[in-house]
MIKOLTI-643200 format. One line per 4 residues: their letters; for each residue x, y, z of N, C-alpha, C. Coordinates in nm, 3 decimals, decimal comma. Layout:
N
A> X:Y:Z:X:Y:Z:X:Y:Z | ...
This chain:
229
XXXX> 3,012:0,845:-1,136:2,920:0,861:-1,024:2,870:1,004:-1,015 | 2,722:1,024:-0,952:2,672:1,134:-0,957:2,659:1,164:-0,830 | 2,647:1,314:-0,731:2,625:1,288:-0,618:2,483:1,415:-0,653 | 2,344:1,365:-0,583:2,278:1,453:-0,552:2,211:1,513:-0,409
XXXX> 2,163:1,563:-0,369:2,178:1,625:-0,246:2,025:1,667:-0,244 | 1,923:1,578:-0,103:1,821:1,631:-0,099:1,824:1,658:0,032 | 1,737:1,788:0,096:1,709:1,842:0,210:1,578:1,874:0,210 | 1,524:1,834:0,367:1,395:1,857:0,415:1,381:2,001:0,455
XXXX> 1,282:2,090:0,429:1,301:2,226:0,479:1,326:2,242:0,647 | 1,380:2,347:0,663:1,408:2,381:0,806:1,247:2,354:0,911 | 1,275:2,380:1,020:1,146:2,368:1,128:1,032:2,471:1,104 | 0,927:2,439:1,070:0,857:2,598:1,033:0,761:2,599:1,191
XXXX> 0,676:2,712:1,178:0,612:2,779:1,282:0,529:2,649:1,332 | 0,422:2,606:1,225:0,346:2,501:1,237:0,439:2,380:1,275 | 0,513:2,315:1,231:0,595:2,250:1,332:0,600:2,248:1,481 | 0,642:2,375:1,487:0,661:2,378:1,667:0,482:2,377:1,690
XXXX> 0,408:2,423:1,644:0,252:2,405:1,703:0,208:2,293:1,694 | 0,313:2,194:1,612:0,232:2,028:1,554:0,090:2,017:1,503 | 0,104:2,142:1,388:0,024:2,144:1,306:-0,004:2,019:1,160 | -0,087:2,003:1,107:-0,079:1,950:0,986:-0,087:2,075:0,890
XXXX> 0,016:2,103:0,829:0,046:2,202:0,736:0,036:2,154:0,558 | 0,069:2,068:0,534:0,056:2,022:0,327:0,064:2,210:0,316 | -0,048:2,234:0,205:0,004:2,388:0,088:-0,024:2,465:0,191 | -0,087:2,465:0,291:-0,045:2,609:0,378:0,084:2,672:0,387
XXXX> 0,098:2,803:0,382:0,234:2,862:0,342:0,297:2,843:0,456 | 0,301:2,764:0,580:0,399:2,836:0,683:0,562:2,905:0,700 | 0,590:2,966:0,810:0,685:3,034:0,777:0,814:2,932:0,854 | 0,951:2,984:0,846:1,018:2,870:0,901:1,048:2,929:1,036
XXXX> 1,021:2,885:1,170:1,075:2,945:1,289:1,207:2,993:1,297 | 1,241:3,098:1,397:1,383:3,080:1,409:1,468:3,009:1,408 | 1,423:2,857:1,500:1,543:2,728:1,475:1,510:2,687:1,338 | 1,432:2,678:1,275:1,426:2,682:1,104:1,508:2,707:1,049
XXXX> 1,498:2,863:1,057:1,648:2,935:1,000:1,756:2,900:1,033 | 1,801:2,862:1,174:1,933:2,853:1,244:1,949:2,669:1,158 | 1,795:2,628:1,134:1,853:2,475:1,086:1,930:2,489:0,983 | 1,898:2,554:0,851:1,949:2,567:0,771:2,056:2,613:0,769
XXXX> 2,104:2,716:0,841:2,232:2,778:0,799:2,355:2,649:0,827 | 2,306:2,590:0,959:2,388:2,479:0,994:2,385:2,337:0,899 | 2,312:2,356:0,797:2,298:2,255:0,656:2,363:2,349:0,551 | 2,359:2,444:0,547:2,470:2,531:0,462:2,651:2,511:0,489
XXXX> 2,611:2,499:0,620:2,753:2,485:0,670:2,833:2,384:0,679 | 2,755:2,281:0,697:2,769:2,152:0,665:2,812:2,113:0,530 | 2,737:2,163:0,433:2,763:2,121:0,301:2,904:2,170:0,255 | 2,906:2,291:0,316:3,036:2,397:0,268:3,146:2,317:0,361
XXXX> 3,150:2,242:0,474:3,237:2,182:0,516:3,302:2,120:0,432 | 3,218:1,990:0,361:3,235:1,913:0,289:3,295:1,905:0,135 | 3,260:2,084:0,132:3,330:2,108:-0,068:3,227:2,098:-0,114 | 3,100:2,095:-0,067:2,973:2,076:-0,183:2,995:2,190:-0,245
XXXX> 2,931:2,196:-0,419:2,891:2,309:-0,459:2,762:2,284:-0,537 | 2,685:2,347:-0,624:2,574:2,287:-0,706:2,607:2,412:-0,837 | 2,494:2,383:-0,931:2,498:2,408:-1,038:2,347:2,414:-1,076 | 2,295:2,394:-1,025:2,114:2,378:-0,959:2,015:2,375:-0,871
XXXX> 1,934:2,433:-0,825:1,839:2,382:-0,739:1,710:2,365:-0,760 | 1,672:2,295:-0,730:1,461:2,321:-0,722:1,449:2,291:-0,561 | 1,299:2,347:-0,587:1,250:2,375:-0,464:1,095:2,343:-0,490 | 1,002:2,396:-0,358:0,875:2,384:-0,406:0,836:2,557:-0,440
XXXX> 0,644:2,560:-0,489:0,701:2,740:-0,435:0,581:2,755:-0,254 | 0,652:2,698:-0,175:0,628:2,746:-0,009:0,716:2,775:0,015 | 0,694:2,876:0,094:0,821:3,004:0,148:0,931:2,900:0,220 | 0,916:2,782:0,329:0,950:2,723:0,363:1,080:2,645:0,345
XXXX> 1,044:2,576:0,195:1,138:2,541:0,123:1,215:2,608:0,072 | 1,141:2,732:-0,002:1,237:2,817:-0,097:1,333:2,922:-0,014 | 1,272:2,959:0,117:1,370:3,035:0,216:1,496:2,933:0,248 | 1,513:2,796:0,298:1,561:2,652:0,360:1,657:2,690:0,268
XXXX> 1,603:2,673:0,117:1,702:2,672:0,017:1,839:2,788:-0,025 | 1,733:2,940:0,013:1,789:3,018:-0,014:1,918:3,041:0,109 | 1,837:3,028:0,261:1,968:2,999:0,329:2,083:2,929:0,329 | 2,050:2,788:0,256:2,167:2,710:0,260:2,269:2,775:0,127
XXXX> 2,228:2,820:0,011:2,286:2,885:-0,060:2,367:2,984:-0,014 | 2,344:3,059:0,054:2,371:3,200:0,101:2,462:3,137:0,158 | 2,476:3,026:0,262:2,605:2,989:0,316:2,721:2,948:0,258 | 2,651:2,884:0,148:2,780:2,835:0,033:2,846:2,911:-0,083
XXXX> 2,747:3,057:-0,055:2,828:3,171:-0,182:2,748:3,113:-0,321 | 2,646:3,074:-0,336:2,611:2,998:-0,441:2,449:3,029:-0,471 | 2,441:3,177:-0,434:2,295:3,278:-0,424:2,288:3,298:-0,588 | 2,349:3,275:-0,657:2,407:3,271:-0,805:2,351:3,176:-0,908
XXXX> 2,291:3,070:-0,801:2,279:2,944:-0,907:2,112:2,929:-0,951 | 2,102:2,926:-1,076:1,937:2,864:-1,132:1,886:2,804:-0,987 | 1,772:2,853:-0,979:1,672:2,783:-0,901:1,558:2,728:-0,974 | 1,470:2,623:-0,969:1,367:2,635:-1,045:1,273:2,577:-0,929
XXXX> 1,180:2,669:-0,896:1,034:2,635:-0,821:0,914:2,560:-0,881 | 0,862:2,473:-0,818:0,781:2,397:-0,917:0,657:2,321:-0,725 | 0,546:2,341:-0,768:0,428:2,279:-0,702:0,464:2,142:-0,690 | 0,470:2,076:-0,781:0,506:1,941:-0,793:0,645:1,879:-0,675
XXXX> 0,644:1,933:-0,609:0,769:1,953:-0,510:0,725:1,975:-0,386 | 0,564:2,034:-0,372:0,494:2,055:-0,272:0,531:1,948:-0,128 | 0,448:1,961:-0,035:0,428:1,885:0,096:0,284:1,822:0,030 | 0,274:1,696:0,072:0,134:1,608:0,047:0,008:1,716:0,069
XXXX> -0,093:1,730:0,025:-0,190:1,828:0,028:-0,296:1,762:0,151 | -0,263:1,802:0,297:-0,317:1,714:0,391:-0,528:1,751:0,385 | -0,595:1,807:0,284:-0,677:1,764:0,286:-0,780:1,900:0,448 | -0,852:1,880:0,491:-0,931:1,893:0,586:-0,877:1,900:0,723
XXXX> -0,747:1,783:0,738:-0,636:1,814:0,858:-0,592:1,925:0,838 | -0,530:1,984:0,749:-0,449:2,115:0,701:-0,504:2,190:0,834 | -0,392:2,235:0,937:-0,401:2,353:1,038:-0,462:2,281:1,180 | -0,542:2,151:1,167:-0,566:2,096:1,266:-0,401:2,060:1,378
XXXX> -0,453:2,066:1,521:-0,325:1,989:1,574:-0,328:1,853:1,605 | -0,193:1,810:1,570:-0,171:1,691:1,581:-0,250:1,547:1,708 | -0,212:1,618:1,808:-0,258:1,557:1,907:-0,388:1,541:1,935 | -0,487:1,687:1,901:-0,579:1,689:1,914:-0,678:1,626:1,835
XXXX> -0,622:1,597:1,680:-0,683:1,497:1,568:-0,663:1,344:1,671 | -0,594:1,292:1,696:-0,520:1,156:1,733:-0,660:1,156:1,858 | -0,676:1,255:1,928:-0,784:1,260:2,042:-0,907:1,245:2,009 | -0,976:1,334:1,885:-1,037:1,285:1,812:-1,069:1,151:1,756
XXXX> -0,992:1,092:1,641:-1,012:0,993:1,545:-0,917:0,877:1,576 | -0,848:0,863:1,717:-0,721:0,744:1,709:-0,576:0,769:1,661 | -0,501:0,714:1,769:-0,406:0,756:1,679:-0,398:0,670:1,571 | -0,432:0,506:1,561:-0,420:0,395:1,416:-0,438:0,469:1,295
XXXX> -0,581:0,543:1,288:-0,671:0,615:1,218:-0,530:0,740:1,138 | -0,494:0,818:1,236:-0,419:0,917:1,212:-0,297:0,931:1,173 | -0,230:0,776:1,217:-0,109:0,725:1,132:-0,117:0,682:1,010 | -0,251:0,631:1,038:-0,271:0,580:0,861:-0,292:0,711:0,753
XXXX> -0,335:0,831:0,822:-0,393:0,924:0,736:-0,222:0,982:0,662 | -0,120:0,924:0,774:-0,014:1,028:0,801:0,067:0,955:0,674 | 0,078:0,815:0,698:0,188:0,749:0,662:0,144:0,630:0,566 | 0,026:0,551:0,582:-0,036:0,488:0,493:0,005:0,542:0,318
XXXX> 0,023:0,483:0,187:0,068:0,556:0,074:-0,090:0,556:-0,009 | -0,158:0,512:0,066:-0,307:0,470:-0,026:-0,400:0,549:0,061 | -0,395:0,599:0,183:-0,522:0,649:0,267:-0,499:0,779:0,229 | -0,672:0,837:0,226:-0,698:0,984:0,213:-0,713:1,063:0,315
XXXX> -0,683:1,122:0,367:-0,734:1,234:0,477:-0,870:1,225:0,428 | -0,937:1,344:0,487:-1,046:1,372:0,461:-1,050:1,513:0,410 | -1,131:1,513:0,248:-1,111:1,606:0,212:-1,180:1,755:0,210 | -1,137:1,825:0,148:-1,238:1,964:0,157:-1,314:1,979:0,063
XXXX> -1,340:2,118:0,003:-1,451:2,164:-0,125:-1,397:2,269:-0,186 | -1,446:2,261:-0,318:-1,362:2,365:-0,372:-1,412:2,499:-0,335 | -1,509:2,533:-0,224:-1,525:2,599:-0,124:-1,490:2,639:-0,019 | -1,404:2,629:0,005:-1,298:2,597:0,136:-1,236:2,657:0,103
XXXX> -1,181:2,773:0,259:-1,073:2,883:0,209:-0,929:2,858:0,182 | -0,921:2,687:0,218:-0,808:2,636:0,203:-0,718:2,569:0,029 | -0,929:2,573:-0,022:-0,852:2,499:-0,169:-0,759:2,588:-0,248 | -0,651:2,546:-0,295:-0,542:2,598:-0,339:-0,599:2,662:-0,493
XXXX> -0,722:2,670:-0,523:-0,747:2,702:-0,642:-0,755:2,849:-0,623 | -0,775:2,912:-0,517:-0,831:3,028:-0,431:-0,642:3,098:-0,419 | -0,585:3,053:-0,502:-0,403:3,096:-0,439:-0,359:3,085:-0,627 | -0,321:3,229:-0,599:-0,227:3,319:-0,727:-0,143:3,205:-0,744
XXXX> -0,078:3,147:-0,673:0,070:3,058:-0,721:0,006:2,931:-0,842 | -0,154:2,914:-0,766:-0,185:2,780:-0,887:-0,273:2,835:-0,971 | -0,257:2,964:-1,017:-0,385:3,011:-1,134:-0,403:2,888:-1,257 | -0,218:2,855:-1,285:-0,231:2,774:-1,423:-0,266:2,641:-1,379
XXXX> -0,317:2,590:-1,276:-0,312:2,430:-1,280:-0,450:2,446:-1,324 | -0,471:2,281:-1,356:-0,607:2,242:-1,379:-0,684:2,230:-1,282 | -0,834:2,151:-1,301:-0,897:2,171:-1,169:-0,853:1,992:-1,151 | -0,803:1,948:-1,214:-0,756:1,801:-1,178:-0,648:1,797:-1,111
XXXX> -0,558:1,947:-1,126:-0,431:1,933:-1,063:-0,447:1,977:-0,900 | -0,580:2,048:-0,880:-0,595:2,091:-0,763:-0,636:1,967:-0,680 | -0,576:1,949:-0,527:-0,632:1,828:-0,506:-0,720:1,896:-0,391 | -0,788:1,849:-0,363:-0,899:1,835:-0,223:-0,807:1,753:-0,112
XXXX> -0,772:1,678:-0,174:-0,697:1,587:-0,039:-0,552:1,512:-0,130 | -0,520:1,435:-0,072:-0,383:1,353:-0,114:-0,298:1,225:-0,027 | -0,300:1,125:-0,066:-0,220:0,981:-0,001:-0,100:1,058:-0,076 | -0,031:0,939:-0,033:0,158:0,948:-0,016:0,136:0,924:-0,183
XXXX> 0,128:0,811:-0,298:0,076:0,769:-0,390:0,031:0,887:-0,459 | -0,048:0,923:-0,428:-0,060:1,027:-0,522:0,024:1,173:-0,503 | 0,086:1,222:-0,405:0,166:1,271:-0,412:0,308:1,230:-0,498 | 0,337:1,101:-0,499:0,477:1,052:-0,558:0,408:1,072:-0,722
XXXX> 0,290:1,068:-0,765:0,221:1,087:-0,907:0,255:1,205:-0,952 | 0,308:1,319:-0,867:0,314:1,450:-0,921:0,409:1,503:-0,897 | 0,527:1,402:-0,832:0,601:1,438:-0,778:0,737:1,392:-0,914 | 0,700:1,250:-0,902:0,773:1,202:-1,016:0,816:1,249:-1,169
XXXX> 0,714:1,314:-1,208:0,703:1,373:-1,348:0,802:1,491:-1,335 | 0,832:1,568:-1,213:0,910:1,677:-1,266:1,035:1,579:-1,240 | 1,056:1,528:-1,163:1,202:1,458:-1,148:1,268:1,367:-1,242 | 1,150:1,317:-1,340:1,199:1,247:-1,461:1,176:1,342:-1,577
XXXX> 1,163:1,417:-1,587:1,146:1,547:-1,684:1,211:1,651:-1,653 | 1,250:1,711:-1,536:1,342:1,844:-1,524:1,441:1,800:-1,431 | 1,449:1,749:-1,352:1,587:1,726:-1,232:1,662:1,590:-1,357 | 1,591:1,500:-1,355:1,710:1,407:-1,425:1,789:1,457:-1,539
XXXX> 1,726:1,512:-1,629:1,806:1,570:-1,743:1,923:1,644:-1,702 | 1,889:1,730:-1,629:1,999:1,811:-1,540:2,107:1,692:-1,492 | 2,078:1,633:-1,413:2,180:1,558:-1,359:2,244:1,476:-1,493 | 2,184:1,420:-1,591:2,267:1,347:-1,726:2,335:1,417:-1,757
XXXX> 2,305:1,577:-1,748:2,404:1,660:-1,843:2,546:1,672:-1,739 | 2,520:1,602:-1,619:2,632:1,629:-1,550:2,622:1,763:-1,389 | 2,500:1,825:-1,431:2,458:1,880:-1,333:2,491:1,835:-1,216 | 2,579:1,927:-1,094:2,530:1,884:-0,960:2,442:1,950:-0,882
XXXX> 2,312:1,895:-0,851:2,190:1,932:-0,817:2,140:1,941:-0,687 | 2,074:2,018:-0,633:2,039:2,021:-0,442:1,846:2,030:-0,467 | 1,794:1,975:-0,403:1,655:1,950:-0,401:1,613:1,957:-0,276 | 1,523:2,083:-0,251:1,508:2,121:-0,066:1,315:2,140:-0,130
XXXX> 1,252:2,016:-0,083:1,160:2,025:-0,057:1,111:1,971:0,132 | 0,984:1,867:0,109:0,914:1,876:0,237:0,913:1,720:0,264 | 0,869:1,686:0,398:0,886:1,531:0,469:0,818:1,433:0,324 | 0,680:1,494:0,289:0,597:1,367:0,216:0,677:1,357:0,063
XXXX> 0,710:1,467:0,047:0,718:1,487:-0,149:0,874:1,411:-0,164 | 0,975:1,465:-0,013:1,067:1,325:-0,042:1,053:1,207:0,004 | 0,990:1,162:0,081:0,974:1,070:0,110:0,906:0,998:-0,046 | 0,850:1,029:-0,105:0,780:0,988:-0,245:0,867:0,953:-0,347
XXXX> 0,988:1,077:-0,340:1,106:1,050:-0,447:1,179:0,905:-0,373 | 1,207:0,973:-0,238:1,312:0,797:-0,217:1,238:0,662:-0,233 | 1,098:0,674:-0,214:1,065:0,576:-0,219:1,067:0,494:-0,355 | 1,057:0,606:-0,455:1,071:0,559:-0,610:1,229:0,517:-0,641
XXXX> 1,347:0,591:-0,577:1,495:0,566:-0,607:1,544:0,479:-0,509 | 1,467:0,446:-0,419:1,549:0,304:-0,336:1,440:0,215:-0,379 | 1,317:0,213:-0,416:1,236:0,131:-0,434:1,178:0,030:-0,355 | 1,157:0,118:-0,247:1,091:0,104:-0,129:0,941:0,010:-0,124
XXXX> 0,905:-0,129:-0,055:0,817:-0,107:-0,045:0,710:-0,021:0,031 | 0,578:-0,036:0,023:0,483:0,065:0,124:0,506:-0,006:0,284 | 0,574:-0,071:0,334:0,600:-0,115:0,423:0,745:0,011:0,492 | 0,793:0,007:0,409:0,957:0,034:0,406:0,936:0,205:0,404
XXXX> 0,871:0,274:0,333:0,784:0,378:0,314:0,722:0,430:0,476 | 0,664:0,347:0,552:0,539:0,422:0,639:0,654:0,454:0,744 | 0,768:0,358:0,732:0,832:0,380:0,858:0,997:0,491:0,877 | 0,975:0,571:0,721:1,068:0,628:0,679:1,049:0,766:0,739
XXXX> 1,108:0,810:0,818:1,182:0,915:0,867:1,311:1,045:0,821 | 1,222:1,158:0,818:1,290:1,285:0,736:1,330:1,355:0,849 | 1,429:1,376:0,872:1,426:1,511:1,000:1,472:1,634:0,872 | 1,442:1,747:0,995:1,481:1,859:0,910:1,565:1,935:0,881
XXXX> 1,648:1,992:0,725:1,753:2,053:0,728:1,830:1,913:0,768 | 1,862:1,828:0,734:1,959:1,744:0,709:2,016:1,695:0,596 | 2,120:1,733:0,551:2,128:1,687:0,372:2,138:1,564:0,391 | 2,062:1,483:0,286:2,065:1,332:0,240:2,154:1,329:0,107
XXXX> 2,233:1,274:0,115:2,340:1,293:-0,066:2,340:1,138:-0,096 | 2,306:1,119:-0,170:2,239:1,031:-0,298:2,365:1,027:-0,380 | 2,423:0,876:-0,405:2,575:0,849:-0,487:2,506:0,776:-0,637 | 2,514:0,805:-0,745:2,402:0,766:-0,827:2,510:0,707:-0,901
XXXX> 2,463:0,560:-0,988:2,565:0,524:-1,127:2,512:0,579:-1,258 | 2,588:0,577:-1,324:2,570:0,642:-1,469:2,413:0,603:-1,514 | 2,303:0,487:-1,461:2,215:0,466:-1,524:2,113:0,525:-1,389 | 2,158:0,638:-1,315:2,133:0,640:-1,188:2,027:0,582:-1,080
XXXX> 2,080:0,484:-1,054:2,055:0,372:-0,977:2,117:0,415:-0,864 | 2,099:0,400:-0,722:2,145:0,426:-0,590:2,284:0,319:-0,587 | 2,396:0,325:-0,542:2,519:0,316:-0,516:2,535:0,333:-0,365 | 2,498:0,465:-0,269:2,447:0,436:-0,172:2,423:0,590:-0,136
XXXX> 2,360:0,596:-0,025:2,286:0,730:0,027:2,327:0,739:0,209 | 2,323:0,866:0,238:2,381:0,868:0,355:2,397:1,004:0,402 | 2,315:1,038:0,502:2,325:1,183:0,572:2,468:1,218:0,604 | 2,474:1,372:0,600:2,566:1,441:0,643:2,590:1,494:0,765
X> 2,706:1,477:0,819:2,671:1,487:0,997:2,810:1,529:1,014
């Protein structure tokens, strides 16, 4: 049996504003920070240790991560940052508030934009001070890799490839692995490792800074999964 360990990043700024954030960098609020350390602590209750991490590269995640490390003495271990790990790229919402979109366009409209795995936000231009092509971190992507907008679906499209190409290998070799990305990009992985339908999907719920540990069999297949509390 394998155990892996995924966490949602701590509460960031945009959070408490009930922003739509995707690649905007936000930062993690104070209870952010305080989330994490108490997911550090948690883990270290338990005897966790790792031998790996990825992350995305938003400060968000990679701070989430670095705190929970720091709690476990384990500031030591490979990290590997990767885009593909991102938050869903919310498109034209990016920075809008929540409530005030829903006031706008419905909330039906806005759940679907949120949680639907096939609906698009509405997107931007590669004019827009928001397109990520305009940001040092994605000089090397393509202009195919840049998105304008993003469904759940196509987030799990970019999400998947590093996890069957760099996290699984790790874990075959025996790796024990911690994965602190964002609500959509796991929600994308579980949906591929429990094999979720899009039903099962819209109504799936991440809170933050909670480790999820994942019991995997040798062909790693779910065995069972279950927050830490």
């Amino acid at each position: 049996m394998q155990k892996i360990v995924l966490i949602r990043h701590g509460e960031s700024v945009w959070n408490v504003e009930n922003r739509f954030t995707g690649w905007t960098d936000a930062d993690l609020s104070a209870e952010g920070c305080r989330q994490a350390k108490r997911a550090g602590q948690l883990l270290k209750k338990y005897d966790y240790n790792f031998d790996a991490g990825f992350c995305s590269v938003l400060k968000r995640s990679i701070k989430t991560l670095h705190i929970v490390l720091e709690e476990l003495d384990h500031l030591w271990i490979p990290v590997q940052k990767s885009w593909r790990l991102n938050e869903r790229f919310y498109g034209a919402l990016q920075g809008l508030n929540k409530a005030e979109t829903i006031s706008k366009y419905g909330e039906a409209q806005v759940q679907k934009w949120r949680r639907d795995p096939n609906e698009d936000p509405p997107p931007i231009t590669r004019d827009d001070e928001l397109y990520p092509g305009h940001d040092l971190r994605y000089k090397d992507l393509t202009e195919r890799e840049l998105p304008l907008t993003e469904n759940l679906r196509q987030t799990m499209d970019r999400v998947l490839p590093f996890w069957n190409e760099v996290i699984v290998p790790e874990i075959r070799k025996g790796q024990k692995v911690i994965i602190c990305a964002h609500g959509n990009s796991l929600r994308a992985l579980i949906k591929y490792i429990d094999n979720l339908n899009d039903e099962e999907v819209t109504q799936l719920e991440i809170p933050t800074a909670v480790p999820w540990v994942y019991e995997l069999d040798e062909g790693l297949n779910r065995i069972r999964h279950y927050y830490l509390a």
